[in-house]
Structures are given as structure tokens and as C-alpha cells.
N, C-alpha and C positions, 0 to 999 in steps of 0.2 A: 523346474518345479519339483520341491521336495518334501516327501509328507512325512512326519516322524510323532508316535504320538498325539497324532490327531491335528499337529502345526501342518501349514503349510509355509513354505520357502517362495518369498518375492521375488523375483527376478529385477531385482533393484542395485542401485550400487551401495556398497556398506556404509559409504556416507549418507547417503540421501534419509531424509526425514521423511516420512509419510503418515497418512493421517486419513480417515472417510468421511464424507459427506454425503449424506444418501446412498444410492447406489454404485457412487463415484470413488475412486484411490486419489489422494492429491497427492503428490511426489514433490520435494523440494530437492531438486537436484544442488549439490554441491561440488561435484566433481561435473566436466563435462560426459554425456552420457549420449550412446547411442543405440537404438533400440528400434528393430525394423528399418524402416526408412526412414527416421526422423533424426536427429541433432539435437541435442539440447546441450546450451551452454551452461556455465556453473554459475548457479543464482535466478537461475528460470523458476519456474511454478506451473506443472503441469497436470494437468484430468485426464483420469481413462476409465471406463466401466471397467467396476471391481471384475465382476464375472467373466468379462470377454479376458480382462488381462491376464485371471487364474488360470484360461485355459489355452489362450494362444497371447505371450507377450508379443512377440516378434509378428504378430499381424494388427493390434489392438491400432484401435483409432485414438490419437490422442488429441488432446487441446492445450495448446500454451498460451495458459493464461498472462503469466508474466516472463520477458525476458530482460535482464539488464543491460543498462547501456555505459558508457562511459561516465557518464552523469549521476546514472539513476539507479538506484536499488531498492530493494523489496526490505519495507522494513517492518512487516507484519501483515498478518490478514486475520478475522474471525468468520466463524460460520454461522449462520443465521439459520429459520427453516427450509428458507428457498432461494438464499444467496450467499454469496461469497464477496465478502468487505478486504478488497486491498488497500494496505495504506503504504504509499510510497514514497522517494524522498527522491528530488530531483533538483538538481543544484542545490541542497541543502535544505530544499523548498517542498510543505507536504502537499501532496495530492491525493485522489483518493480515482478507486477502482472498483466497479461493482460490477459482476456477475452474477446473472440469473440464471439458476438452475432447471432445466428442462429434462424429460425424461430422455430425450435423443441427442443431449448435448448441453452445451452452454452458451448463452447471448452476451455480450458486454452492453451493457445498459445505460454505463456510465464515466466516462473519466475527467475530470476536475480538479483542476489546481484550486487549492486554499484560494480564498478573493485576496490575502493580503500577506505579509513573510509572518507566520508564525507555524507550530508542531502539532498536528492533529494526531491522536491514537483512536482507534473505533473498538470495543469491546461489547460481545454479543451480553443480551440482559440474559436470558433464558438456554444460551446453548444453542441447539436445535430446534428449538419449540416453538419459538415464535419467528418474529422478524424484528421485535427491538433490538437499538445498541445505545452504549454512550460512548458518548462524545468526548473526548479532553481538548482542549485547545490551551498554549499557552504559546506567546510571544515576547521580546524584549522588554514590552511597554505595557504592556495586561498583564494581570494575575492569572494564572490557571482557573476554567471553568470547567461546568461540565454539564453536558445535555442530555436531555432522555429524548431520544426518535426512532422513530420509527423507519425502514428502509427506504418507503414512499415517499417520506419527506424529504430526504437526500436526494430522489432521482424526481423531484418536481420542480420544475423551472420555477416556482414561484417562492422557491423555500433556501434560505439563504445557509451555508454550510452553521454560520454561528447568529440564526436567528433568534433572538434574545428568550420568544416565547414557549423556546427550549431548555431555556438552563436553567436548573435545578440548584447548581449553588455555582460560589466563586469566591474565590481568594480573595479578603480586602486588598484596596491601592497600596501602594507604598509610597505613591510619590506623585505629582503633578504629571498625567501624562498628556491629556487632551492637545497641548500644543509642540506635541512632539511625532517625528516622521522617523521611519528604520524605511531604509533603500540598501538596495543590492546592487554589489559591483563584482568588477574582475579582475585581479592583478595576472600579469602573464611571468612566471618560472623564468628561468635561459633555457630550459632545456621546451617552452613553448605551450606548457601545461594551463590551463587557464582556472585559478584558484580564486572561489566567491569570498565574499568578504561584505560584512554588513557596518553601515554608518549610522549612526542614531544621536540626533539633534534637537535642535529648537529651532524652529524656522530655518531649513535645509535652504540654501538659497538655489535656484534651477539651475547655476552651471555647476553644483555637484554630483549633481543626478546623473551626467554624463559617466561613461566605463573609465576606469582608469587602469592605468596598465606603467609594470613596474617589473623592477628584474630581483630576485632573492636568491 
């Protein structure tokens, strides 16, 4: 820790992005990082109380909110009053990730894949201030929408991620889509890698829906 003019010096990597959320540091680690007794790989998302961290990094308790996998990465989050909205991307597929913020930590409250293959983005209404966001959804076969909700209604079982009496506007059609299906598949590499791939039809008939698999 270094003070110069009234700055002080993070004990962070010169890559790493950082950002607060209440009383908390969020770190997006980009390089792998280690710090105390913890690991973080490159492309994690991690919490630590600002205060504890300013004054002991190498003891601070941290939280890894997200870590990447093979598959899956982080491909945004916004801040809410008292959450934290990740949106992720996994087989090419969104999902989402909600954490509640608590004065002694954080809770995962939530994680949920999209109900069907299309690209969610979540964008705070107010910043901090409240707990609104909107919503974007867009898929192969839909126009781009967009919702106004509330955090509550994401993490209530009764409230569907693109329930209609959400959205605020939407893209006109373009085209007859009703009688059309997008399915997800998998071509396999030579070198073994397993590469998605989307089909989008008129009456898909069910022995296409099976994985297929191919060499390139």
C-alpha cells in the first residue's frame, strides 16, 4: 500500500479492472492472481471489503463471485442498490447470476439459463439507487425487446425471465416466425474441441434435434 498525495496504491494486478459496490472492491481479475491464500484464475470476478483490503490485502476475506470455465464466461454485470446482476454466456447460451449484497458478505440468490437460445444484456435503471434494470433480449427468430423489472421479479419463481408484461418496447417482425424452431448442436474439431452450432428451420423434424458431430 502506497499513499502519494492523498491516492492510495491497490494491491491489485495492473491488469485487473476494479470498481465498488457499497462497502465492497469488485476485482476483475484478468491475469491469474494470487493473494493470501486464495487463486484466482483470469476471468473470475471477485469481492472483498474495501476497508479490510486497504489495510491487510494478504489476509482479506474474499468472495468469488464468478469463475470461468471452459465453456463459460463473464460477459458483463451491473450494480443495483443491493445486488449484483451477472450476465453470462455459456455454450454461447445467456444466463444470468444474481447476488445479494449483505453487510458481512454476499448470497447467490440466483442462477438461470435464458428458458430458450437467445442474448440477454441486464443494465441498472438508476445505478445504485434503486433495484431496477432493463432487460434486452434478442434471438435468431425475435426482434430485440426490452423490459423494465425490477430485481424481485427475476428471482421470483413465478416471473418468467421475458414475461411479456414487462416489455416496454420491441423491434417489429421481419418475417413469419411462429412456425419456426433454433436448436443447439455440436460439431466435434480433430483436435476433440466441441464447437456449438445453431439450426433454424420450419418444422425441425425430431431426428435433427440429435448432437451431431463432424471433423474440420
Amino acid at each position: 500500500e502506497e499513499e502519494e498525495e492523498g491516492w492510495t496504491m491497490l494491491e491489485v494486478p495492473e491488469t485487473a479492472s476494479v470498481s465498488c459496490i457499497g462497502s465492497f472492491l469488485l476485482v476483475l481479475v484478468k491475469d491469474d492472481w494470487e493473494v493470501g491464500r486464495y487463486k484466482f484464475k483470469q476471468g473470475s470476478l471477485v469481492a472483498v471489503q474495501l476497508e479490510s483490503f486497504l489495510q491487510e490485502p494478504q489476509r482479506s476475506e474474499f468472495t468469488l463471485l464468478f469463475e470461468p470455465s471452459d465453456t463459460t464466461f463473464l460477459q458483463g454485470w451491473c450494480k443495483t442498490k443491493g445486488f449484483l446482476v451477472l450476465t453470462l454466456l455459456d455454450q454461447v447460451k445467456s444466463s444470468l447470476r444474481i447476488w445479494k449484497m449483505q453487510e458481512d458478505g454476499w448470497v447467490c440468490e440466483l442462477h438461470q439459463s435464458s428458458p430458450d437460445i437467445s442474448t440477454i444484456n441486464v443494465m441498472a435503471v438508476e445505478g445504485e439507487d434503486e433495484d431496477q434494470v432493463w432487460l434486452t433480449r434478442s434471438s435468431y427468430i425475435e426482434p430485440t425487446s426490452l423490459s423494465l423489472l425490477h430485481v424481485n421479479d427475476l428471482l421470483s419463481s413465478k416471473t418468467s425471465f421475458f414475461d411479456e408484461a414487462f416489455v416496454v418496447k420491441r423491434l417489429p417482425h421481419m418475417f413469419q416466425h411462429r412456425d419456426m424452431k433454433v436448436t443447439q448442436h455440436f460439431a466435434t474439431s480433430k483436435d476433440g474441441t466441441r464447437v456449438p452450432f445453431f439450426l433454424i428451420a420450419r418444422d425441425l423434424p425430431a431426428s435433427s434435434s440429435s448432437s451431431s458431430s463432424s471433423s474440420s
